[in-house]
C-alpha positions as CSV (number, residue, x, y, z in Angstrom):
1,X,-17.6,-36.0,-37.9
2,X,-14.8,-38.2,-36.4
3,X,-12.3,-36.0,-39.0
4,X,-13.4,-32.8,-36.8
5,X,-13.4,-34.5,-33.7
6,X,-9.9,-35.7,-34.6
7,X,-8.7,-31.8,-35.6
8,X,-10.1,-30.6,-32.4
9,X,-8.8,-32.8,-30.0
10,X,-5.2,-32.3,-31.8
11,X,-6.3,-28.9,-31.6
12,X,-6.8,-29.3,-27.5
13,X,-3.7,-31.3,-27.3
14,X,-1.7,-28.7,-29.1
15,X,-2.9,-26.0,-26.4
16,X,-2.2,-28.0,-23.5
17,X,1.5,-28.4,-24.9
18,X,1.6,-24.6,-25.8
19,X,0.6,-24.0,-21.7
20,X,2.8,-26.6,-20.3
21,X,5.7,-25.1,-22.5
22,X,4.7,-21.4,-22.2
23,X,5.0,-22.4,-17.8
24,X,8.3,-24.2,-18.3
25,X,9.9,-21.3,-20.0
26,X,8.6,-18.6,-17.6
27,X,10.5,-16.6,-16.8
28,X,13.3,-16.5,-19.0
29,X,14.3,-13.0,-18.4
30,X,14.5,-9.8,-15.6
31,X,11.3,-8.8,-14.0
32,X,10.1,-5.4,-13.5
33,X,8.7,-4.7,-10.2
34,X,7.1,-0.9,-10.7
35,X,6.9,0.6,-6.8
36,X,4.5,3.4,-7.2
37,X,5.6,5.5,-4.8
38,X,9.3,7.4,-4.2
39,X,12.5,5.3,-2.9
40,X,12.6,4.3,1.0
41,X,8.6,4.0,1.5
42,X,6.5,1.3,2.8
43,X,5.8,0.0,-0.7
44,X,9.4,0.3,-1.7
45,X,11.2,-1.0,1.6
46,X,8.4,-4.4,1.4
47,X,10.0,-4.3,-2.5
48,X,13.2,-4.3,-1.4
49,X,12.8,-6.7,1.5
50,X,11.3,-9.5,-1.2
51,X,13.7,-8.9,-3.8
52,X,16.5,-11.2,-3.2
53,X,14.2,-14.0,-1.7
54,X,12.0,-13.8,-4.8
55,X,15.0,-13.3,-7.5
56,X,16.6,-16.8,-6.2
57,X,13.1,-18.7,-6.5
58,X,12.4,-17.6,-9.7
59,X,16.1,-17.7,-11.2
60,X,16.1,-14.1,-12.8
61,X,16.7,-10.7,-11.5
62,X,13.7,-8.6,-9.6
63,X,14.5,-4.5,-11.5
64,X,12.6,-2.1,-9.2
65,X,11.2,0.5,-11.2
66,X,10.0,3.7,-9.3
67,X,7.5,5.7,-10.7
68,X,5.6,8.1,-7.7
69,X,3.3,10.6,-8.7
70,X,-0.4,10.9,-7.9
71,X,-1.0,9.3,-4.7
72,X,0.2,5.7,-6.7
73,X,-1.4,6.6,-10.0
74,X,1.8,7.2,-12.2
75,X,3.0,4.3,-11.3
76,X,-0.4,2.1,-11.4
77,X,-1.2,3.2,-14.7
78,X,2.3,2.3,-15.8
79,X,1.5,-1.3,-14.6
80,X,-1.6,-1.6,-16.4
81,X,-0.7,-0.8,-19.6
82,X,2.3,-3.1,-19.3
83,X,2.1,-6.2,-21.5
84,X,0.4,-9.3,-19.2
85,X,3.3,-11.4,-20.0
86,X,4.8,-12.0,-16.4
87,X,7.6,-9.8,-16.5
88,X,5.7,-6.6,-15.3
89,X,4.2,-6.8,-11.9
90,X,4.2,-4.2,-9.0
91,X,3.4,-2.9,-5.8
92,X,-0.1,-1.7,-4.7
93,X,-1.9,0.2,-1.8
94,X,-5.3,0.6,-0.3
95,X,-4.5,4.4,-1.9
96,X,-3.9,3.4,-5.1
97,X,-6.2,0.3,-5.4
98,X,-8.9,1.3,-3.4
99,X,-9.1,5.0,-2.3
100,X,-8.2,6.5,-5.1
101,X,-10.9,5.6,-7.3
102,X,-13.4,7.6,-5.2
103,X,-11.4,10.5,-4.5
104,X,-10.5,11.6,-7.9
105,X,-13.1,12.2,-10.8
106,X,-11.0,11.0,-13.5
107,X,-8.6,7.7,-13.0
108,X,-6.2,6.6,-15.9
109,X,-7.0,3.2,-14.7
110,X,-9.8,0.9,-13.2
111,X,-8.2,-0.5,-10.1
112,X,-11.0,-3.8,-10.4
113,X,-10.8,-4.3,-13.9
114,X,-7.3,-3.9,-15.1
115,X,-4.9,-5.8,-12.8
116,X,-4.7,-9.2,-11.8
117,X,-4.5,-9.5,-7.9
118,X,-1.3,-11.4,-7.1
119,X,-0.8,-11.0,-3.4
120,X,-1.9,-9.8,-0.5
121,X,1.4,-8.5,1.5
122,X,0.8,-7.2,5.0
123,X,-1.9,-5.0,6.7
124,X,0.1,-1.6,8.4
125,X,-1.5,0.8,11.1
126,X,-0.7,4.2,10.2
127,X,0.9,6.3,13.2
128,X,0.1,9.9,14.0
129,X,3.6,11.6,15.3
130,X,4.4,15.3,15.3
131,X,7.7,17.0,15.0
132,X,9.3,17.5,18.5
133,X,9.0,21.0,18.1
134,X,4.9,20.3,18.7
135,X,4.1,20.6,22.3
136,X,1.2,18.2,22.0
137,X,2.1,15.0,24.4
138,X,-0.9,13.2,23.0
139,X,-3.7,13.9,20.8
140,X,-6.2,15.8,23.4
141,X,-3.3,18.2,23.7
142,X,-2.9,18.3,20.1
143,X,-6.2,19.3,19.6
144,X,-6.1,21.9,22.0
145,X,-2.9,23.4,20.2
146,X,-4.6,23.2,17.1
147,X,-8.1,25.0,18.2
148,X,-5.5,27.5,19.9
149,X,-4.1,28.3,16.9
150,X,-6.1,28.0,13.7
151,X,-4.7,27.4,10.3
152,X,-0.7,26.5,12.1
153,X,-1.3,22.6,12.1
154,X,0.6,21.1,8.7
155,X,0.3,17.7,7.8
156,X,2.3,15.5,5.1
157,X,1.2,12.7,3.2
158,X,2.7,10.1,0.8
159,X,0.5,11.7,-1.9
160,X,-3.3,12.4,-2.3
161,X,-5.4,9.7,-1.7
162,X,-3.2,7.8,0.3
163,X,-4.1,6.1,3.0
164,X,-1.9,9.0,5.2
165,X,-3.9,11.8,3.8
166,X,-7.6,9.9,4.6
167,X,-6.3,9.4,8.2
168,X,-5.4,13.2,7.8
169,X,-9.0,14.2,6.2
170,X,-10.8,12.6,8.6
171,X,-8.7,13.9,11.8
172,X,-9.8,16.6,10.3
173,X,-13.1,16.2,9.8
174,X,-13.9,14.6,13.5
175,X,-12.1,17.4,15.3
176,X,-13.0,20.1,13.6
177,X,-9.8,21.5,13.5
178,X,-7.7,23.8,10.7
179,X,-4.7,21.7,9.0
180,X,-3.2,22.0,5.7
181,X,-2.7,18.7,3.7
182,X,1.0,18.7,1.9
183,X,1.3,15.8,-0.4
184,X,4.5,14.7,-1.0
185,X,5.6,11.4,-3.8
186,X,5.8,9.2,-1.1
187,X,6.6,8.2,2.8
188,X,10.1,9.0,2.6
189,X,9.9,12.8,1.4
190,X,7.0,13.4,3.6
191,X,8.6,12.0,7.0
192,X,11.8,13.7,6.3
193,X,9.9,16.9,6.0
194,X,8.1,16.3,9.6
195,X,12.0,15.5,10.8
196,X,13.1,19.2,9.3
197,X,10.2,21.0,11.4
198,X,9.1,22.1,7.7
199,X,5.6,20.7,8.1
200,X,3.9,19.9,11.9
201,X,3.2,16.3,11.8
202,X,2.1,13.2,9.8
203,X,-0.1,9.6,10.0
204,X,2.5,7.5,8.3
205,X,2.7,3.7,8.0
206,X,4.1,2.2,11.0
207,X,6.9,0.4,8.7
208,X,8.4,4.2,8.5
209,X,7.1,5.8,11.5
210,X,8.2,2.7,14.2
211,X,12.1,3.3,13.3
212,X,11.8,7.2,13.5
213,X,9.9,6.8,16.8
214,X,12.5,4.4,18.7
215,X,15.5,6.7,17.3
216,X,13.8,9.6,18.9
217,X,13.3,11.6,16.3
218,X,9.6,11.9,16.5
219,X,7.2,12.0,18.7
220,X,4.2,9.3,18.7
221,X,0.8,10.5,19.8
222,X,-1.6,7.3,18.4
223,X,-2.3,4.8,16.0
224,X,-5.0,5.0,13.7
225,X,-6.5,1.1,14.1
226,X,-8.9,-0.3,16.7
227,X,-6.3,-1.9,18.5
228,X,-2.9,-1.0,19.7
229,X,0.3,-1.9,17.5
230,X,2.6,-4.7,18.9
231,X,5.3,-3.0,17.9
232,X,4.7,0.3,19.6
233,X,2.3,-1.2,22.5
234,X,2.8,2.3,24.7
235,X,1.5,4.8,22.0
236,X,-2.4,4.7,22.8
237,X,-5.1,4.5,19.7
238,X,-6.5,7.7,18.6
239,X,-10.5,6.5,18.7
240,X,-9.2,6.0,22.9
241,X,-8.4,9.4,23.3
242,X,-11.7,10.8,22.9
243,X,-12.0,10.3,18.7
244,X,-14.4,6.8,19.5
245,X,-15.2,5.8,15.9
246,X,-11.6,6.5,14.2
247,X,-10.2,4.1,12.2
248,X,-7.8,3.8,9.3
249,X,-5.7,0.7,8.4
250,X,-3.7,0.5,5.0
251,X,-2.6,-2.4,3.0
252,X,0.0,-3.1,0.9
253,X,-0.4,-6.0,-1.6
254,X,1.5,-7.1,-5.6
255,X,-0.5,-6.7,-8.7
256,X,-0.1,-7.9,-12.6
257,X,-1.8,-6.5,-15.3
258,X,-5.1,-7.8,-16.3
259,X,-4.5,-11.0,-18.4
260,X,-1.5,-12.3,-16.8
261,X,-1.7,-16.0,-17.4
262,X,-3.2,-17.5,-14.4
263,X,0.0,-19.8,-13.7
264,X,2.0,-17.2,-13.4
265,X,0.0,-15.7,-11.0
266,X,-0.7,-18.4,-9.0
267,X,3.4,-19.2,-8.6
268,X,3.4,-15.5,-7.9
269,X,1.5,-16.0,-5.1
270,X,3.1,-19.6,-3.9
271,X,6.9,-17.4,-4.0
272,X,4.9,-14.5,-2.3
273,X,3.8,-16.0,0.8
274,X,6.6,-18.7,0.8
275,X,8.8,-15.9,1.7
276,X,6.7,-14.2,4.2
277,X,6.7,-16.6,6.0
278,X,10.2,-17.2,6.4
279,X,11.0,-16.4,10.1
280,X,13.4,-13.6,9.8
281,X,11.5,-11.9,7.5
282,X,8.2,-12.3,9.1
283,X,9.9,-10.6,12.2
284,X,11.0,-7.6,10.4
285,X,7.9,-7.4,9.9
286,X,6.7,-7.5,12.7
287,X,9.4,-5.1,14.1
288,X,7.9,-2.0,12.2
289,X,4.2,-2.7,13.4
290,X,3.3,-4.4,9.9
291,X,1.1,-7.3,10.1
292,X,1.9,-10.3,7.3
293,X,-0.7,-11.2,5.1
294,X,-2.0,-14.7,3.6
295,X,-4.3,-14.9,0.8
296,X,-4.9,-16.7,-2.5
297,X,-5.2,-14.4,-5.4
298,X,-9.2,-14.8,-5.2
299,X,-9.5,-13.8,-1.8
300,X,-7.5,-11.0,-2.4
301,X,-9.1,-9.6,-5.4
302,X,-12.3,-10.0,-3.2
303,X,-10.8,-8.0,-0.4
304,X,-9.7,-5.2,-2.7
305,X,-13.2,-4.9,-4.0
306,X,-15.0,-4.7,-0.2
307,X,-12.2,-2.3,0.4
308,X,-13.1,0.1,-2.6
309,X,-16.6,-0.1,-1.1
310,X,-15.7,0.6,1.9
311,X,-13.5,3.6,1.0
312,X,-16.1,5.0,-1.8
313,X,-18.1,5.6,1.3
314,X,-15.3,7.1,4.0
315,X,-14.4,9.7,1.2
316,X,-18.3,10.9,0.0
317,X,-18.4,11.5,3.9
318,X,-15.3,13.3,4.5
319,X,-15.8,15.9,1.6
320,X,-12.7,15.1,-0.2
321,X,-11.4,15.4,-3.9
322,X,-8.7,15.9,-5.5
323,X,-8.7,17.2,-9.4
């Protein structure tokens, strides 16, 4: 008896090293951060602005990887079949961890059960602008235009399913009017199609839309929260322009594929909101109308999980699937 007892508590003792030594080492190599959605988008500027700050705590190179496709999917599924070693981790969305398991009937991926939450990054109202070419001055007027002329009305998206298309669908839906949805593989492509006049307007995140709206290139017509963005405090929200009821806020948070040791996770998270909280980049931030985020990994997994709720019920309302 005192032999086994003896083998197991080596046995413990062994594990405990293994752990302590398998945290020392990590990491010891380049990590891949996969951005699921094209260069110069919300999820890849927010990428981009963490990169250096992250790379010097953690003493090795962030690689972004960018893999759009699918509103998110391409480049979710990519992360989930990574190895849950450390050294895969990437950005995710209220599209492509929440939305999207509602909206289309076959997922390569279960947003719950096959990532480890890391971080929650910033909350970001979406803005509805419209090419200058649009007469609409605000979105009364933009619903006249529309019932004026059926079926002209184009909107862009990052992708179906993302959180720009939903605030599109149900527009749509609480209006009544005639638009065609264009996805694009990201923010980028899509806003620069609204800035050509090749498609009529577009509900982007306010990290993309805020810059294009100063510069004049577009015009602004409402936010899709309850409250007015900070950033933009002139441009009205659309539920107080006669849509009472609309409301769409996306997210933007950092996953790891299920099984990533929980150490690494948890220093994840401790680099994570280290840095956004450092003053200058919590202002950029707040500059482009996104809000920063604080959350342990629990709390975040729980808040991805009353947001797939949430939008499982938004979508069976509004009709919408994509195949």
């Amino acid at each position: 008896m005192r032999k086994t007892l003896g083998i197991a508590a080596a046995a413990a003792a062994l594990s405990l090293a293994s752990l302590a030594a398998h945290g020392q080492q990590w990491p010891s190599k380049p990590i891949r951060y996969i951005v699921p959605f094209a260069a110069g988008g919300t999820t890849d500027v927010l990428a981009r602005l963490m990169q250096p700050e992250l790379a010097k705590a953690l003493g090795q190179p962030i690689v972004i990887d960018n893999r759009p496709g699918a509103g998110g999917n391409v480049g979710s599924e990519v992360l989930a079949k990574s190895p849950p070693d450390g050294y895969t981790i990437g950005g995710g969305t209220v599209s492509s961890h929440a939305i999207n398991a509602s909206l289309y009937p076959k997922m390569p991926y279960d947003n719950l059960r096959d990532f480890e939450a890391v971080a929650l990054l910033v909350k970001v109202p979406n803005v509805l602008v419209v090419n200058l070419a649009v007469p609409a001055k605000n979105v009364q007027e933009l619903v006249a235009y529309g019932k004026a002329n059926p079926g002209r009305l184009t909107c862009a998206s990052a992708g179906n399913g993302t959180s720009q298309h939903m605030s599109c669908e149900l527009f749509k839906s609480m209006t009544g009017l005639d638009i065609t949805h264009v996805p694009y593989k990201g923010s980028a492509p899509g806003m620069t199609a609204v800035l050509a006049g090749e498609v009529s307007m577009m509900f982007d995140n306010a990290t993309i839309a805020v810059p294009q709206i100063k510069g004049g290139k577009v015009r602004a017509l409402g936010v899709t929260t309850a409250t007015r963005s900070p950033a933009i405090p002139e441009v009205p929200t659309i539920a107080e322009q006669g849509l009472a009821g609309y409301e769409v806020s996306s997210w933007q948070g950092v996953f790891a594929p299920a099984g990533t040791p929980k150490d690494i996770v948890s220093r994840l998270n401790a680099e994570i909101r280290r840095i956004l909280a450092l003053p200058e980049v919590r202002q950029k931030l707040l500059d482009t109308g996104s809000e920063p985020a604080d959350a342990t990994p629990a709390e975040f997994a729980a808040f991805v999980k009353a947001d797939t709720e949430k939008w499982a019920k938004v979508v069976k309302a509004s009709g919408a699937k994509v195949e």
